[in-house]
C-alpha positions as CSV (number, residue, x, y, z in Angstrom):
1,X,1.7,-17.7,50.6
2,X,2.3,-14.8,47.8
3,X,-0.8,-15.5,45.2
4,X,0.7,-13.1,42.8
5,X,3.8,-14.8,41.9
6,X,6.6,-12.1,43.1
7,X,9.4,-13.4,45.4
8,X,9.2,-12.4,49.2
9,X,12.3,-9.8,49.5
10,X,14.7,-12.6,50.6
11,X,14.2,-14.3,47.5
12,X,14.9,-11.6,45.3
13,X,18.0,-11.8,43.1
14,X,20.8,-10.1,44.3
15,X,21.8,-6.8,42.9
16,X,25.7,-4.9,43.6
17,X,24.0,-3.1,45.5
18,X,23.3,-6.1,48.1
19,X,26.8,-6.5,48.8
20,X,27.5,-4.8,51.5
21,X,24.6,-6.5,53.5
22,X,25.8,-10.3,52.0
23,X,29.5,-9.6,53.2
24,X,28.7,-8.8,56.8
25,X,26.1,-11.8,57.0
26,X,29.0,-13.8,55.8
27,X,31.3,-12.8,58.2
28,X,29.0,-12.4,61.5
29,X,26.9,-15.5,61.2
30,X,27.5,-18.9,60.9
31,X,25.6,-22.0,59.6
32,X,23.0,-21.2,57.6
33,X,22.5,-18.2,57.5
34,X,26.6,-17.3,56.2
35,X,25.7,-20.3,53.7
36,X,22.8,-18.3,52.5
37,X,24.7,-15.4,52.2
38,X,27.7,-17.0,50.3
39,X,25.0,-18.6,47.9
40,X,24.1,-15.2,47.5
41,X,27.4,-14.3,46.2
42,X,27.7,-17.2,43.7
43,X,24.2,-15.8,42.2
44,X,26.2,-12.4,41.3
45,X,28.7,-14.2,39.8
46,X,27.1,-17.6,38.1
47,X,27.3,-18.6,34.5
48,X,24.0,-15.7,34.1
49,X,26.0,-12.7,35.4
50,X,29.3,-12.6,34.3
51,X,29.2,-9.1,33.2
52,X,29.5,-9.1,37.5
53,X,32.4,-10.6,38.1
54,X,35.3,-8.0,36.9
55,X,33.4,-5.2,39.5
56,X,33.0,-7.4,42.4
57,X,37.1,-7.8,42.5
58,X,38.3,-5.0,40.6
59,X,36.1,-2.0,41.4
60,X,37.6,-1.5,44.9
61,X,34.4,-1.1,46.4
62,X,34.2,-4.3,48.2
63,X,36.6,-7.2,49.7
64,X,34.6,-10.2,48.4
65,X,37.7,-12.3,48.7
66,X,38.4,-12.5,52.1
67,X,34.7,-13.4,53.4
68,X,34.9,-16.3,50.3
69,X,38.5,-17.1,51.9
70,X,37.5,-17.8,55.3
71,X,34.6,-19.7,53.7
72,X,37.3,-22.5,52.8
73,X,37.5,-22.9,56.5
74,X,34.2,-23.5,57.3
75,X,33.5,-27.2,58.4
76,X,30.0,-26.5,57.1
77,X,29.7,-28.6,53.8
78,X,27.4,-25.9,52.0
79,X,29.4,-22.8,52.6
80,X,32.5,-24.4,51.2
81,X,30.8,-25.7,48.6
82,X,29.3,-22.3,47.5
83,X,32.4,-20.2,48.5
84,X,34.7,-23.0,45.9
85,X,32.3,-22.1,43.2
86,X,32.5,-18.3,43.5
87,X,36.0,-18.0,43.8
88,X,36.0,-20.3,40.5
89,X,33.8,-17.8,38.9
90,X,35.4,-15.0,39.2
91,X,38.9,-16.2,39.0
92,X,38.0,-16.8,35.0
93,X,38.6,-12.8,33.8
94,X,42.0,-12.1,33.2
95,X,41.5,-8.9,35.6
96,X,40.7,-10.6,38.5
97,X,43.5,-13.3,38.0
98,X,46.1,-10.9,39.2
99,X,43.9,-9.5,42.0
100,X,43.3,-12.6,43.6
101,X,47.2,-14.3,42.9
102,X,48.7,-11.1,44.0
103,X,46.7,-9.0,45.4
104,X,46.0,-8.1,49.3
105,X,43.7,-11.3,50.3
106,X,46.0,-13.2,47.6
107,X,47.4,-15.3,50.9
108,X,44.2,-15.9,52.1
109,X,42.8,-17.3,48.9
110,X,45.5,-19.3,47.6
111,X,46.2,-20.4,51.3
112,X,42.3,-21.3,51.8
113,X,42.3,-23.5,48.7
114,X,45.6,-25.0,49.6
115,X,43.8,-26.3,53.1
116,X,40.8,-27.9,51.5
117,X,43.3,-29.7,49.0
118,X,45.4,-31.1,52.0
119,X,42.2,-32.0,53.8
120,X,40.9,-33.9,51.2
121,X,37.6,-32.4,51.5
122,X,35.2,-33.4,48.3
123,X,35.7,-29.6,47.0
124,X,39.7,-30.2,46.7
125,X,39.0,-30.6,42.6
126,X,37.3,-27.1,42.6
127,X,39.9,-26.0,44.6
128,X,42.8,-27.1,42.0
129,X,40.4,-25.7,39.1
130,X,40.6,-22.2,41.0
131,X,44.5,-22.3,41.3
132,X,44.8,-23.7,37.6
133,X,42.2,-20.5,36.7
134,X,44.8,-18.1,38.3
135,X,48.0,-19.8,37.2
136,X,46.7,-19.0,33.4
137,X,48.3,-15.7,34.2
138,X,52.0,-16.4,34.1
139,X,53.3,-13.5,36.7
140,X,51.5,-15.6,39.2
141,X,52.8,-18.9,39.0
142,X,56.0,-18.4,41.4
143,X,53.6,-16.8,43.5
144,X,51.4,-19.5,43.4
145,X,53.9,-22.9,43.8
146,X,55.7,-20.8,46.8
147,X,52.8,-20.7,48.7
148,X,54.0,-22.1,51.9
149,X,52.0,-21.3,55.3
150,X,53.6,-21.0,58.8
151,X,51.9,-20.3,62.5
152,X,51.9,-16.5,63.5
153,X,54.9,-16.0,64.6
154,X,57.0,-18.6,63.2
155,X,59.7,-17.5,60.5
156,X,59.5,-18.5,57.0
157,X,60.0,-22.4,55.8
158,X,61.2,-22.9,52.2
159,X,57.8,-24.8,50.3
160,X,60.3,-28.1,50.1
161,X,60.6,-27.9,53.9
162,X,57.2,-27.4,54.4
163,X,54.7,-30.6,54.3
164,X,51.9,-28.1,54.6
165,X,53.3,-26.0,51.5
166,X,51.1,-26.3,48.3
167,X,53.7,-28.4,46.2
168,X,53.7,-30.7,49.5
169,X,50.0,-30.7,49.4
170,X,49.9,-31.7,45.7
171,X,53.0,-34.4,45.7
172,X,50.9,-36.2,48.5
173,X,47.5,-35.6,46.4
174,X,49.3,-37.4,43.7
175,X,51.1,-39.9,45.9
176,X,48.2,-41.1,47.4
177,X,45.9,-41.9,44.7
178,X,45.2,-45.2,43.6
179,X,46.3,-46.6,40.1
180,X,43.2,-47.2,39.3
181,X,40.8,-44.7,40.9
182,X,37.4,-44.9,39.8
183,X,37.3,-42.1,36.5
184,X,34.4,-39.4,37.3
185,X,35.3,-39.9,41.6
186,X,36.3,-37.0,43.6
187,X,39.8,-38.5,43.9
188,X,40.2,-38.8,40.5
189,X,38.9,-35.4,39.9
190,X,41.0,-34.0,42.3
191,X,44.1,-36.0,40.7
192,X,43.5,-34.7,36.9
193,X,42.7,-30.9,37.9
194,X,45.5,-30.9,40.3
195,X,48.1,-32.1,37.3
196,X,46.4,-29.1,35.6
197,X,47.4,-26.8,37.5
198,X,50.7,-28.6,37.9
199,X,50.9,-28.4,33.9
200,X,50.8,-24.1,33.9
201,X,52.8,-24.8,37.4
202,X,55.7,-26.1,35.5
203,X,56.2,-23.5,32.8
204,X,59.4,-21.2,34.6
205,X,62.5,-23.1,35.2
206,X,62.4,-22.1,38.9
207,X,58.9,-23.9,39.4
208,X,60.2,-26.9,37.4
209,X,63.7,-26.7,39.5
210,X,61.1,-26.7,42.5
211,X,58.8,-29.7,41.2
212,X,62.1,-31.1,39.8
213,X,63.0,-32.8,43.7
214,X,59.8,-34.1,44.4
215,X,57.5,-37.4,43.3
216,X,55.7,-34.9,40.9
217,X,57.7,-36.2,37.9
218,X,57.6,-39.7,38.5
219,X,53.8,-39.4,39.6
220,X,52.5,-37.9,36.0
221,X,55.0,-40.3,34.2
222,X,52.8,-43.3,36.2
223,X,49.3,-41.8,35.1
224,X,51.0,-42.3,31.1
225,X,52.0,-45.3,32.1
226,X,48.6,-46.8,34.2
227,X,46.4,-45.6,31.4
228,X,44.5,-47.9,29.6
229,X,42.8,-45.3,26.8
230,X,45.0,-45.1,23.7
231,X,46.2,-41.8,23.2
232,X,43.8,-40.9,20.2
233,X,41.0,-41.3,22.9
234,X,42.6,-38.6,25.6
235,X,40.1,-36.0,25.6
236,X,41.2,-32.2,26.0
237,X,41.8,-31.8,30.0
238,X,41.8,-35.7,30.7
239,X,44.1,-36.6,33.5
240,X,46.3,-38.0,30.2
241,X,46.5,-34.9,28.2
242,X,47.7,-32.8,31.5
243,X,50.2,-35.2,32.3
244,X,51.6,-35.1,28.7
245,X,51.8,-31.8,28.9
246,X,53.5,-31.4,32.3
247,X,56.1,-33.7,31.2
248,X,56.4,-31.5,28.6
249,X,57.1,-28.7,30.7
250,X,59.4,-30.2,33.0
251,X,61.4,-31.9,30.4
252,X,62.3,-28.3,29.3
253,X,64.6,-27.5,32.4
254,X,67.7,-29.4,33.8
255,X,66.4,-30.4,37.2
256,X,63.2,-31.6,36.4
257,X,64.3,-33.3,32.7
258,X,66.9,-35.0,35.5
259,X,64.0,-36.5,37.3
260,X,62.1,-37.6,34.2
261,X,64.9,-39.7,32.9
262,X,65.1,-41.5,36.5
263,X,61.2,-42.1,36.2
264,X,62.3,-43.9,32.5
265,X,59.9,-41.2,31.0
266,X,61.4,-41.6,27.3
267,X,60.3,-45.3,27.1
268,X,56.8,-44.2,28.6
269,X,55.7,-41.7,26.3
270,X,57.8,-42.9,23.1
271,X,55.2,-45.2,21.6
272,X,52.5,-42.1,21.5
273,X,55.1,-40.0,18.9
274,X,53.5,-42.3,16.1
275,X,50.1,-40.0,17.4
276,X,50.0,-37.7,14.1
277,X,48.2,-35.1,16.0
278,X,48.4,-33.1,19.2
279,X,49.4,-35.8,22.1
280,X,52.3,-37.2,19.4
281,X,53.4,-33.6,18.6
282,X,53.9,-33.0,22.9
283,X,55.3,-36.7,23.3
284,X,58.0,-36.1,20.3
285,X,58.9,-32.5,21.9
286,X,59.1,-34.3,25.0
287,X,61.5,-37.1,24.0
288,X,63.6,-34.9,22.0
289,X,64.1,-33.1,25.3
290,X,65.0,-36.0,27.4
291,X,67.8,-36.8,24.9
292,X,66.2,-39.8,23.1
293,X,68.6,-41.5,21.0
294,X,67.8,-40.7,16.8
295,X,67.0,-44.1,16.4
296,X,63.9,-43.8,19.1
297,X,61.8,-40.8,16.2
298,X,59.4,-43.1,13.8
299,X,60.0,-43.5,10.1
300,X,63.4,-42.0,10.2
301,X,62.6,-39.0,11.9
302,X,60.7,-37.3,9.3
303,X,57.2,-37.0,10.9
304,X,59.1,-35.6,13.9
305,X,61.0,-33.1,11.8
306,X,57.6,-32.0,9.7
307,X,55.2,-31.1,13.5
308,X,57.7,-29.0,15.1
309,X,59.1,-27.1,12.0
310,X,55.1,-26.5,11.5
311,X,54.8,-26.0,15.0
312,X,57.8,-22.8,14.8
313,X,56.1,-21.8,11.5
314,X,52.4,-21.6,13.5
315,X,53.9,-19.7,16.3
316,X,55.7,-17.6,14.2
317,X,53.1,-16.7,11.8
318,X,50.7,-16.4,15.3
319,X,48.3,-19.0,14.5
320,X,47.3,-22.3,15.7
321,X,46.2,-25.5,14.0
322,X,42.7,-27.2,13.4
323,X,42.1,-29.6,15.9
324,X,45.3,-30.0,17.6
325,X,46.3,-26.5,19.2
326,X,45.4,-22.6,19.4
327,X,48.1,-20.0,19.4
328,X,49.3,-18.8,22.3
329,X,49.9,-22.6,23.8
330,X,53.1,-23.3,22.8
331,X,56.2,-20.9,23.3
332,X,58.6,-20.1,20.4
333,X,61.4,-20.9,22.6
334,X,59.8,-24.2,23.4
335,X,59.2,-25.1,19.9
336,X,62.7,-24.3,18.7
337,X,64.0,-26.4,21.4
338,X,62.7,-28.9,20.1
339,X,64.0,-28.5,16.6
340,X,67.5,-27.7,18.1
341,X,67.4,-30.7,20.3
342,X,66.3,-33.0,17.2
343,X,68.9,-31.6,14.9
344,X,71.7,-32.3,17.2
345,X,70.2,-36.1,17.9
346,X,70.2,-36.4,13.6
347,X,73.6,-35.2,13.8
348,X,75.4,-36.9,16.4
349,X,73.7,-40.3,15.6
350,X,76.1,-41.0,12.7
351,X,79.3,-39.7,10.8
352,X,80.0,-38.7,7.1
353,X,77.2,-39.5,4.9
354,X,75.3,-41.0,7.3
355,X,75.2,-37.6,9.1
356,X,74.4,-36.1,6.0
357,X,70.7,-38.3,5.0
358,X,69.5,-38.3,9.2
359,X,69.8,-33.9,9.0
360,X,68.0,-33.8,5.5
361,X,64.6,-34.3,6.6
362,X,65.4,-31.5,9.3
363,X,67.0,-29.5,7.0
364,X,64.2,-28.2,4.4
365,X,64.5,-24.8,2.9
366,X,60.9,-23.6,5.1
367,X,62.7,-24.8,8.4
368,X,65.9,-23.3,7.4
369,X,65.1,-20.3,6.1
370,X,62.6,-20.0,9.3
371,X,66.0,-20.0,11.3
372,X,67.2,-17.7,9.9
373,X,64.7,-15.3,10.4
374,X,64.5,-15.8,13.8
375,X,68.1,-15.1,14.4
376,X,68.3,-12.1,12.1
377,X,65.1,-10.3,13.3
378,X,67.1,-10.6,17.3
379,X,70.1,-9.0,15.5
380,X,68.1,-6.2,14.6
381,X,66.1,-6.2,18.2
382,X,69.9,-5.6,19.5
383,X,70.9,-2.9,17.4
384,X,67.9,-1.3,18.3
385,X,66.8,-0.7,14.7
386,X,62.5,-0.4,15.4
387,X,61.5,1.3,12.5
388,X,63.2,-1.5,10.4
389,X,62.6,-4.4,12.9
390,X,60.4,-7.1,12.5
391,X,57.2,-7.0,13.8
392,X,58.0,-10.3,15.7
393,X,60.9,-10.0,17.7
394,X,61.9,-13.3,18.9
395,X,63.0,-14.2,22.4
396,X,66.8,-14.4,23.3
397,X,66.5,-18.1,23.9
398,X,64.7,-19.1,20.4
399,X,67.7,-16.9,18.4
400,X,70.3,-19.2,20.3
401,X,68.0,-22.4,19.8
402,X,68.2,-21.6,15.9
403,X,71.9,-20.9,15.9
404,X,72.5,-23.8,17.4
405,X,69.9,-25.9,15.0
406,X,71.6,-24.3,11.8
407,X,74.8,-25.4,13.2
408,X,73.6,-28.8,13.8
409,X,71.9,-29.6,10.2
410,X,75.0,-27.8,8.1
411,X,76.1,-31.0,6.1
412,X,72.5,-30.9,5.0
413,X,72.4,-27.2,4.6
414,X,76.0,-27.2,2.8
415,X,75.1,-30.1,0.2
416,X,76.5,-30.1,-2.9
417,X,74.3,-30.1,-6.1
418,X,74.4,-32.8,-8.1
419,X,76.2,-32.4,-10.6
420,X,78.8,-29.8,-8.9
421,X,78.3,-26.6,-10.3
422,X,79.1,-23.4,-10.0
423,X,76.6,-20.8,-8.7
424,X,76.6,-16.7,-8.0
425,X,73.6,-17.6,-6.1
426,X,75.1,-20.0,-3.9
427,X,78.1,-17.3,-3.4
428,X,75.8,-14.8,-2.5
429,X,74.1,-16.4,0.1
430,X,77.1,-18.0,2.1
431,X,78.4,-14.4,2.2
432,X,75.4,-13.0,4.1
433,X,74.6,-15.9,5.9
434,X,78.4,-16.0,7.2
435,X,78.1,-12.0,8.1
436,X,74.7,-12.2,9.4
437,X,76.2,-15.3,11.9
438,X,79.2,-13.2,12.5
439,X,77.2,-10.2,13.5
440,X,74.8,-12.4,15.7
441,X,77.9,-13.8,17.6
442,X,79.1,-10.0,18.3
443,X,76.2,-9.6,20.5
444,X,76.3,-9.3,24.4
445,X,75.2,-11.6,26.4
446,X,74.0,-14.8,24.2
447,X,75.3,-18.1,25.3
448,X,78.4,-19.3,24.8
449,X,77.2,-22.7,22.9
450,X,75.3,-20.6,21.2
451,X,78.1,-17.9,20.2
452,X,80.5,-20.8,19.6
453,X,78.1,-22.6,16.9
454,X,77.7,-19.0,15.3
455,X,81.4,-18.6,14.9
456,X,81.9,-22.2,14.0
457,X,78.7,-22.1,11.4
458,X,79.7,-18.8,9.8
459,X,83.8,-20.1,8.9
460,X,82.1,-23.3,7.4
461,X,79.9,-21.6,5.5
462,X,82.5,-19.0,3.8
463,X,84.5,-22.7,3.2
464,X,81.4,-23.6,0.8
465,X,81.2,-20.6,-1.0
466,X,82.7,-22.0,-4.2
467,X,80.0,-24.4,-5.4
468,X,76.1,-24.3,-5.9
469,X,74.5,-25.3,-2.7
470,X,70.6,-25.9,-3.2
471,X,69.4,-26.0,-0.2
472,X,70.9,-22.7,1.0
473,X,70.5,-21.0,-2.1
474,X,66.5,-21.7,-1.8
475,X,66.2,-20.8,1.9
476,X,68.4,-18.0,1.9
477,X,65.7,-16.8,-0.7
478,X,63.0,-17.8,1.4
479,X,64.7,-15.4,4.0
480,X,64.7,-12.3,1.6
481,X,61.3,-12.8,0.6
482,X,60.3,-12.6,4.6
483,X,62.7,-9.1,4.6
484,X,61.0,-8.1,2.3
485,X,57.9,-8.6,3.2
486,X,58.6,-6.7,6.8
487,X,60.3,-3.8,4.8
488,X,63.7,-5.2,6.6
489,X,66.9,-3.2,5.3
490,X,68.6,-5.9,2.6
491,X,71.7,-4.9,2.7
492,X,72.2,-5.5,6.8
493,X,74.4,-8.2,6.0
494,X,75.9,-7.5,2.5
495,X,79.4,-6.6,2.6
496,X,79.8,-3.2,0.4
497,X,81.6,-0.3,0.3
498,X,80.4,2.8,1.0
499,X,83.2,5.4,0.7
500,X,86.2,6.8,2.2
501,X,85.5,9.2,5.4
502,X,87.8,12.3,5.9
503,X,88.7,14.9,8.1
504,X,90.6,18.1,7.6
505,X,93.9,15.2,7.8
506,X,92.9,13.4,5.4
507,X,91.4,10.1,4.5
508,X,91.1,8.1,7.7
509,X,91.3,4.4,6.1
510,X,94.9,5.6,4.9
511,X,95.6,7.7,7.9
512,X,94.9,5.7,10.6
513,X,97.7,6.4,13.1
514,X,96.5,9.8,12.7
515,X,93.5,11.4,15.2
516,X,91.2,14.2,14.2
517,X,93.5,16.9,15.9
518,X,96.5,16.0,13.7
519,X,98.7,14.1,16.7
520,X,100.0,10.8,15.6
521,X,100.4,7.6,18.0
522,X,102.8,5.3,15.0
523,X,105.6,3.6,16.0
524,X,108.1,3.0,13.1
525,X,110.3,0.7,13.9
């Protein structure tokens, strides 16, 4: 017995320096001893010493993933245990995230955690929080979902092949869980974190084409649908608030949306848009994604119109909102989607005048003029122009979601004052705003819809030029006030003429058969 109160040397906390000694325990003995060891492991890296946890997978002094990997394996209880909550640890800092998804022992670890899911050991929720810790680091989540494990020797089976492939593993995790598994059980844990990871899972259209032809979709629209919580009880990270959100995701890509609509998703999630916080907000993005019919938005539409133009707005200006989202969790592309997607439903719902009042509560200057911003800042991204760029230079798919949204909401856009009136506003801005569509149709490689609604947009908004036009005339100011904000060239889009060039034959604009060397290619007939 020590009367003085020190620890006897085995009881002394672990230092960096013990590693060595702790890894070859790990991997020599067995029982308790390589429990003891791997306990020894998750004291360097607990909740007291995360200043550890970068070194012990980045400093390249020791392979502390492998040992933890073949851990998984062990059919001791405690070593799995303690080898689950150390690779949890240290798969929290963003530099060990791409270590451990990509790096050497990245098939050991991801395959290790895969194995305790499909054995349905009770560590198969910390084993889906692991995988959901890594798949926070978007280069990894193709990696991660095409995780699919043959015998030595054996060639390659595609993850849909493969029933002991990690999307296999999760499908029948979801499959086989009952509708009404106790909340707080390991199944139920295991269920909620797995639909976690499932949520990050989903973000790239090949994952979603992927989780697209399985029970995935249909499983996470049945944990909406079994719920009995209303939605303004789902708690951040409930089993609820992941499967909104990976319905979210998937109803992004054509596959998976596919599968959705089969599982009668839309008529699901539909009654949680009246939500006016962050579960409506996903469940109107969601429906307006699956195609829901104008009639299906509450109140006309208009509280569905005011979250996502907020929503672009947020993203845009890089902040999040109090007690709904941060930045950084919804995409740009993703949230003009959504306002693309409900323009076009306002628009095709009804003809004429009818067209006209469903677009309006779309069709405010902010939103408008937000548009576009977003398509003339990827104009100047394309031309290359840095030092007059803005600072946010918008993805190729958002520019082509707000073309196409612009297009959608022009009989709002276009609307006549009342009474008709002249205005050299008005005249102004449809002459920018047509050049600025025609040079954004110019570009290489934008979509045809896309480059079709530009050229379309731009000849019907030249048509309008002759009478005051509110709406444009206050968002096409909007616009100038964001140029000139961002120290954005004004005239990019202003038609002007700048002089006559010459060469020792002359003016060119009245010479134009002629070449700078004098030889002439006319034909006079």
């Amino acid at each position: 017995m020590v009367q003085d109160g020190s620890k006897p040397a085995s009881a002394k906390p672990p230092t960096l320096d013990d590693i060595p000694e702790i890894l070859k325990t790990m991997i020599e003995e067995h029982g308790e001893k390589s429990a003891a060891a791997t306990k020894r492991i998750y004291e360097l890296c607990d909740v007291g010493h995360k200043q550890n946890r970068v070194p012990m997978v980045c400093s390249g002094k020791w392979d502390v993933l492998t040992p933890l990997a073949q851990c998984l394996t062990q059919e001791s209880g405690d070593g799995r245990h303690l080898a689950c909550l150390a690779l949890n640890n240290l798969s929290i800092p963003t530099e060990n995230k791409r270590v451990m998804a990509l790096g050497p022992a990245s098939e050991k670890v991801i395959g290790g955690l895969c194995k305790v899911i499909a054995e349905d050991k009770q560590e198969s929720y910390l084993c889906c929080i692991c995988l959901m810790n890594l798949s926070f680091l978007e280069a990894s989540i193709t990696t991660i979902l095409s995780h699919s494990p043959v015998e030595d020797g054996e060639g390659p089976i595609a993850p849909l092949d493969n029933p002991d492939s990690l999307i296999r593993v999760l499908e029948k995790l979801l499959n086989n869980t009952p509708a009404a598994a106790k909340s707080g059980s390991g199944k139920s844990e295991g269920v909620r974190w797995a639909c976690g990871l499932i949520k990050n899972l989903a973000k790239s259209e090949e994952n979603a084409a992927l989780l697209g032809q399985t029970d995935i979709p249909k499983c996470v629209v049945e944990n909406i649908r079994n719920t009995t919580a209303p939605p303004s009880r789902w708690t951040s990270n409930s089993l609820e608030d992941f499967s909104l959100f990976v319905i979210l995701n998937l109803s992004q890509w054509p596959v998976s949306k596919e599968a959705l609509q089969r599982a009668d998703a839309v008529d699901v999630i539909k009654p949680i848009m009246t939500e006016g916080d962050l579960q409506g907000l996903k469940a109107t993005m969601s429906c307006a994604f699956l195609d829901a019919p104008w009639g299906a938005f509450p109140d006309g539409g208009a509280p569905a119109a005011k979250a996502v133009s907020e929503l672009m707005t947020n993203i845009v200006e890089k902040k999040g909102k109090d007690g709904q989202y941060a930045y950084g969790v919804f995409k740009l592309y993703t949230a003009t989607k959504a306002f693309r997607d409900l323009s076009q439903a306002a628009s095709n719902a009804e003809t004429g005048a009818a067209k006209e009042r469903n677009t309006k509560c779309l069709a405010v200057p902010s939103a408008v003029a937000l548009c576009f911003q977003i398509i003339s800042d990827m104009i100047l991204a394309s031309l290359d122009e840095a030092e007059a760029g803005s600072k946010y230079s918008p993805d190729k798919m958002s520019a082509e979601n707000a073309v196409c949204a612009v297009h959608a909401l022009l009989p709002s856009i276009l609307q006549t004052g009342d009474p008709p009136r002249k205005s050299i506003q008005s005249e102004k801005a449809c002459a920018e705003i047509e050049k600025m569509l025609l040079t954004y149709a110019d570009i290489s490689g934008i979509g045809s819809e896309a480059r079709t609604a530009a050229n379309d947009s731009a000849t019907k908004v030249k048509a309008a030029a002759g009478s005051a036009r509110p709406i444009l005339e206050i968002s096409h100011d909007l616009w100038n006030q964001y140029r000139k904000r961002e120290g954005q060239p004004l005239d990019q889009f202003l038609a002007s003429d700048k002089g006559i060039e010459v060469d020792e034959s002359g003016p060119l604009d009245f010479l134009p058969c002629v070449s700078s060397n004098g030889e002439t290619q006319c034909v006079i007939a």
